[in-house]
KEKE-3310 file (N, C-alpha, C; in steps of 0.2 Angstrom, whole numbers, plus 5000, padded with zeros to 4 digits):
npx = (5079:5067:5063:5053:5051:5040:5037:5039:5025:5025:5035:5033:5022:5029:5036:5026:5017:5029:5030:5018:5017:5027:5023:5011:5019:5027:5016:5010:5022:5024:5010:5015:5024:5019:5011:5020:5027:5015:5013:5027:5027:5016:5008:4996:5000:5002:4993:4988:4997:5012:5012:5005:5014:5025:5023:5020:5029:5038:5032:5036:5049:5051:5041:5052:5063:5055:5053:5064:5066:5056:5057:5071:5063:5056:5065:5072:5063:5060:5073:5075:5065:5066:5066:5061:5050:5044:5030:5021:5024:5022:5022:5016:5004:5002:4992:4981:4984:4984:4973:4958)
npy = (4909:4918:4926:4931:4943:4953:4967:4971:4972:4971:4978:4992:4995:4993:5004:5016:5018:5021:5034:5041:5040:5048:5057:5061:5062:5073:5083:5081:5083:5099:5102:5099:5109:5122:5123:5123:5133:5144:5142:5143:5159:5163:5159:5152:5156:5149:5139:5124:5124:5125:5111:5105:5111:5105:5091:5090:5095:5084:5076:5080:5075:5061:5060:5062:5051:5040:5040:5040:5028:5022:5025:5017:5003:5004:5007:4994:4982:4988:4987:4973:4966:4962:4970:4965:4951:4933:4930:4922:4924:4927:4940:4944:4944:4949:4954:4946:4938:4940:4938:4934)
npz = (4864:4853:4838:4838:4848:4861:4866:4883:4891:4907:4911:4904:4910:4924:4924:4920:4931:4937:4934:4939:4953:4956:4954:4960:4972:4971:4972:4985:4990:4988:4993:5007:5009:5005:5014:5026:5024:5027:5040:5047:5044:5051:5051:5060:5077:5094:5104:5099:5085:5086:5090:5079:5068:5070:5067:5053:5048:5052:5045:5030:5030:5032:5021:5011:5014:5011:5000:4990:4995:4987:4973:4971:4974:4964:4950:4952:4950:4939:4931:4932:4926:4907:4891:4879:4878:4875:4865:4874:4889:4906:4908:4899:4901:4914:4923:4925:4931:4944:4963:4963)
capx = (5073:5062:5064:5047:5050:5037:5039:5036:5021:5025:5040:5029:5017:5033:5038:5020:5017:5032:5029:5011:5019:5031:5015:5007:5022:5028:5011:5010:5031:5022:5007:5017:5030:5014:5007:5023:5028:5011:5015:5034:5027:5014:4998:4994:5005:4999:4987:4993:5000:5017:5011:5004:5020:5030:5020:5018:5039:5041:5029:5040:5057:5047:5039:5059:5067:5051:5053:5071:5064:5052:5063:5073:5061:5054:5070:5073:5058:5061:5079:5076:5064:5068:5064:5055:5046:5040:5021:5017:5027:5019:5022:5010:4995:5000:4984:4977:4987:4980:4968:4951)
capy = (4914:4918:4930:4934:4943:4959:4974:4968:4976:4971:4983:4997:4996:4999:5013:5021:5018:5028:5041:5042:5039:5054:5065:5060:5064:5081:5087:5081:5088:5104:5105:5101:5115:5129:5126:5127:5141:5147:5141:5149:5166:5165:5158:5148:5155:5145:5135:5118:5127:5121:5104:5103:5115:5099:5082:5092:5096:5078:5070:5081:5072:5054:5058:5061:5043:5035:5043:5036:5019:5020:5025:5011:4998:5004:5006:4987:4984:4988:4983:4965:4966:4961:4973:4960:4946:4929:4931:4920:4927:4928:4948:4948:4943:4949:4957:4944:4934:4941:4937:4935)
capz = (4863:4848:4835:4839:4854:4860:4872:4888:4893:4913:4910:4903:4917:4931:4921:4919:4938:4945:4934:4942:4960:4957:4950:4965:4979:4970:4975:4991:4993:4987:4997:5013:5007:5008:5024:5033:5023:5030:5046:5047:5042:5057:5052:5065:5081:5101:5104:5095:5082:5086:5087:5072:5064:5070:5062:5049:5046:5050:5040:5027:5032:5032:5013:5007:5016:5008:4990:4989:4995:4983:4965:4972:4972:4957:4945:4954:4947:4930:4927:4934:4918:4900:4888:4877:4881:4872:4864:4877:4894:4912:4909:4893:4906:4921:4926:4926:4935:4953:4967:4959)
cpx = (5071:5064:5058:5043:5046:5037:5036:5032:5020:5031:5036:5026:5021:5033:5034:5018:5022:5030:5022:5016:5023:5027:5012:5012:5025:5020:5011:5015:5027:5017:5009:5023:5026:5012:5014:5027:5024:5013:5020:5031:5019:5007:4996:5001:4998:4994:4990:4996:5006:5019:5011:5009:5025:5027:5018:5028:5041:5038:5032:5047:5055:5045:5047:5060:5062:5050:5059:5068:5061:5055:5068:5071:5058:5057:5074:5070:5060:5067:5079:5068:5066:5062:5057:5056:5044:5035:5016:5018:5022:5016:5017:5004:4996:4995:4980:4979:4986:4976:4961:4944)
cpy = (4914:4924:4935:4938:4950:4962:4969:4974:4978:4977:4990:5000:4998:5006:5019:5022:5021:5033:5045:5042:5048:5060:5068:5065:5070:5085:5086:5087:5096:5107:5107:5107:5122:5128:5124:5133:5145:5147:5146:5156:5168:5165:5156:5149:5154:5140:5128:5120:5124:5115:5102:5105:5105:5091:5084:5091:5087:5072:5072:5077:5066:5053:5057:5055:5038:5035:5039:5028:5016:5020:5019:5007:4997:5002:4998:4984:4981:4986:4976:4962:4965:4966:4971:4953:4940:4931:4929:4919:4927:4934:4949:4947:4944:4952:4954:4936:4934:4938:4937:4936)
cpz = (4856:4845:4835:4847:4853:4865:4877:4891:4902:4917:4909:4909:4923:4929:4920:4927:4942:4943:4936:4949:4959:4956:4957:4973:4976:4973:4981:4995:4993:4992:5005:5013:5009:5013:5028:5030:5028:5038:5049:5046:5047:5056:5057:5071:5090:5098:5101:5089:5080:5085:5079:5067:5063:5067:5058:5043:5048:5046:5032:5025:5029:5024:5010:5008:5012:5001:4988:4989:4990:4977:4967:4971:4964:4950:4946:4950:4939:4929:4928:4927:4911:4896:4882:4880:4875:4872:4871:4885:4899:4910:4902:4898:4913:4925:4926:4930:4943:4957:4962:4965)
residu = (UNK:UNK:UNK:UNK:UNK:UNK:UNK:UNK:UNK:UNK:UNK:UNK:UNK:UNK:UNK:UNK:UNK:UNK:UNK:UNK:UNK:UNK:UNK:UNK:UNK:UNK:UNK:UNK:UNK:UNK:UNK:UNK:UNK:UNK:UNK:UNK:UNK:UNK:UNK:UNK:UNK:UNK:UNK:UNK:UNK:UNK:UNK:UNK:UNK:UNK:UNK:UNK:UNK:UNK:UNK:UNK:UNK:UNK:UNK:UNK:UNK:UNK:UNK:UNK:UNK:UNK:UNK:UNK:UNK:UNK:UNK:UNK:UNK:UNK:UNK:UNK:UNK:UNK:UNK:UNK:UNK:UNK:UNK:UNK:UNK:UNK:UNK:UNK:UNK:UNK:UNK:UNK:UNK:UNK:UNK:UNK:UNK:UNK:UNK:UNK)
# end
């Protein structure tokens, strides 16, 4: 390796991307937390009510198994990463390394 090594920007990018992902699913976690409060306290009682109470409470259940899944791949992710990188590394250009 080279003495001229520079932060690996492919690194950066997982790490700025969970922390967007986790921004993203606390509000989700949140909004699905008010409407079945709402729910539970008898907003909506008959009619499909209960239905919807229920694919609501499990699409709850479903966000948590998939949040896990997800900090896992992410933190995979990032520690199968080196910190730095040669100047001329796949991870200094990888955005431009996609589908065109």
């Amino acid at each position: 390796m080279s003495d001229d090594l520079v932060p690996n920007p492919y690194r950066v990018a997982i790490a700025a991307q969970q922390r967007a992902c986790l921004d993203d699913e606390d509000l989700l976690r949140d909004c699905l937390r008010h409407v079945l409060e709402a729910f539970e306290g008898g907003a909506w009682i008959g009619g499909q009510g209960r239905v919807v109470h229920e694919i609501l409470a499990a699409m709850r259940d479903d966000l948590a198994t998939v949040s896990y899944k997800v900090d896992d791949e992410f933190d995979s992710a990032w520690c199968d990463q080196p910190a730095e990188v040669e100047p001329d590394a796949w991870q200094i250009h990888w955005r431009n390394l996609g589908p065109r």
